[in-house]
C-alpha positions in Angstrom: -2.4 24.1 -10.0 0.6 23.5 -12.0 0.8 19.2 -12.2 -1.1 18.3 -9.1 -3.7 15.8 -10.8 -7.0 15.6 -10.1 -7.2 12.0 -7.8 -4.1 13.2 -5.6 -6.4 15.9 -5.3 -9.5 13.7 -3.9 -6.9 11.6 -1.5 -6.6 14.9 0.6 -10.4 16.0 0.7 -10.5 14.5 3.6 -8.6 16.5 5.4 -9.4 20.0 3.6 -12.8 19.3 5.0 -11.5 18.6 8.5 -9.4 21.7 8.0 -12.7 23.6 6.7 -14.7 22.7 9.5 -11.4 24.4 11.7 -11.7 27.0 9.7 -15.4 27.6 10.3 -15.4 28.2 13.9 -12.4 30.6 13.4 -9.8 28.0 14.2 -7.0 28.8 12.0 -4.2 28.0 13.6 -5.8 24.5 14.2 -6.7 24.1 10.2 -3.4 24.9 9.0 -1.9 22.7 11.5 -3.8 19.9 10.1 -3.1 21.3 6.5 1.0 21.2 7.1 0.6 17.9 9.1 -1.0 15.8 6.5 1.8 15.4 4.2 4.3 15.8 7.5 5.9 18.5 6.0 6.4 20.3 9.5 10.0 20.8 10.8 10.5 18.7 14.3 11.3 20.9 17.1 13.5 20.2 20.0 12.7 23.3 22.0 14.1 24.3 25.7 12.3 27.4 27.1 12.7 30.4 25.4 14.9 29.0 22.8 13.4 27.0 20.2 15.4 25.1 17.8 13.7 23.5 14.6 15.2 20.7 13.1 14.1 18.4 9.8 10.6 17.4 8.6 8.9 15.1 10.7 7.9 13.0 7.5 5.2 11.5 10.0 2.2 12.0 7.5 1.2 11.0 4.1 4.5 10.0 2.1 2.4 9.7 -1.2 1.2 13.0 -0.9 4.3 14.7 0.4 6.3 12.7 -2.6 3.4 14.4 -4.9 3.9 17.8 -3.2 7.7 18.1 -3.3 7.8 16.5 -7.2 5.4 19.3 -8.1 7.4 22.0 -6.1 9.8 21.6 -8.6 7.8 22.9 -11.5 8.2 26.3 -9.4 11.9 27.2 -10.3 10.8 28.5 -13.9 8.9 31.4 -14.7 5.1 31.5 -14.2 3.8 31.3 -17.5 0.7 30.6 -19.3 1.3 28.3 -22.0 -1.2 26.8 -24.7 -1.3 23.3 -23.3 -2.3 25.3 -20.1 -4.8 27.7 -21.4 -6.3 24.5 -22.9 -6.8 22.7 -20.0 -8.2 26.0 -17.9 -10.3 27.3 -20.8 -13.9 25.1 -18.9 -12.8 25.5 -15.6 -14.6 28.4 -13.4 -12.3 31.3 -13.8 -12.6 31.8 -9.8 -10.4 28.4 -9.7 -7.9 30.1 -12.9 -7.6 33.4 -11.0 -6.5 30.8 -7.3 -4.1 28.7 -9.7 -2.3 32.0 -11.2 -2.1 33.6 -8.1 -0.4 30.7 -7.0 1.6 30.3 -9.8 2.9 34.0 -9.8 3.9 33.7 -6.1 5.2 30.4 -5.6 7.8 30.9 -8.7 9.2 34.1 -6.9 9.1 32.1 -3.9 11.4 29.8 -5.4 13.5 31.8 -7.2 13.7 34.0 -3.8 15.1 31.3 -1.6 17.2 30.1 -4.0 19.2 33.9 -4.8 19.6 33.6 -0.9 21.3 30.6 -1.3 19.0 28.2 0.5 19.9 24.5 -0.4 17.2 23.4 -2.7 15.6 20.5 -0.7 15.1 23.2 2.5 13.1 25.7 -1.1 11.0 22.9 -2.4 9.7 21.3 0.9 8.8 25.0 1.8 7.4 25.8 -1.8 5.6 22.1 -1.5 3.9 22.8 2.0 2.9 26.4 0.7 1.3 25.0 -2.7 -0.5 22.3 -0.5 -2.3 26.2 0.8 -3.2 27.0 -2.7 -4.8 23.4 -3.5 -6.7 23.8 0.2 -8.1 26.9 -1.4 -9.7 25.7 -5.0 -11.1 22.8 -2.7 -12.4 25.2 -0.2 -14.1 27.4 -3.4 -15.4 23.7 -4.9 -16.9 22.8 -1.8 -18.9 26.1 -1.5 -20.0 25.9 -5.0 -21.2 22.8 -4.2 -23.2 23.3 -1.2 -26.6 25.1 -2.4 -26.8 22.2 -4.4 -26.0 19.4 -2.0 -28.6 16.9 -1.3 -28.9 17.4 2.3 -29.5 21.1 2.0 -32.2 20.5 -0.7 -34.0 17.9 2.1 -34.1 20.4 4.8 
């Protein structure tokens, strides 16, 4: 996925396989709680009955990772493209993993460019564009991890 390297992407295994294991016994509200939680990226609430009222990011999580999120957010206001250094770098991945990241791509550009022709500030885009990437890179690292089962070690000893 567009500038998300590959060790920011080990610091959060951890918690996609706490969110897969969620997600396993049909959890999902659970996993993507844990998903939007890890970089705090969920809005606080201040809620009285029936009428909820949301108010800033709880920035209670990872800062690191949320820094990382929101920076790469911000590759989102241009056009999804695929350009040679790209195609380069995607040409020996699994094209499962290409087909995720351009899905990704494609929707979290119009995302962006959305918001902003409805003349949400940009912080309020990006933190939403950032927390809805963070869904995409979950995905890849769910499709890595079930590549890697049949192979796995334990599975082999059973």
């Amino acid at each position: 996925v567009h500038q998300v390297a590959e060790l920011w992407m080990r610091l959060i295994e951890h918690e996609v396989r706490q969110a897969s294991g969620l997600l396993a016994s049909d959890d999902i509200g659970g996993a993507t709680a844990i998903l939007s939680r890890v970089p705090g990226a969920v809005p606080s609430e201040h809620s009285s009955g029936d009428d909820p009222r949301r108010g800033r990011i709880t920035k209670t999580g990872n800062s690191h990772l949320r820094r990382l999120l929101t920076e790469s957010a911000w590759a989102y206001q241009h056009q999804a493209r695929m350009y040679p250094a790209l195609r380069k770098r995607q040409k020996d991945l699994d094209p499962e993993i290409n087909a995720i990241a351009w899905r990704g791509q494609v929707r979290l550009s119009g995302r962006f460019r959305r918001l902003i022709g409805r003349n949400k500030p940009s912080q309020k885009v990006v933190t939403k564009v950032a927390r809805e990437l963070l869904g995409f890179i979950w995905e890849i690292a769910v499709h890595i991890e079930q590549q890697a089962e049949p192979h796995s070690p334990e599975k082999l000893a059973a």
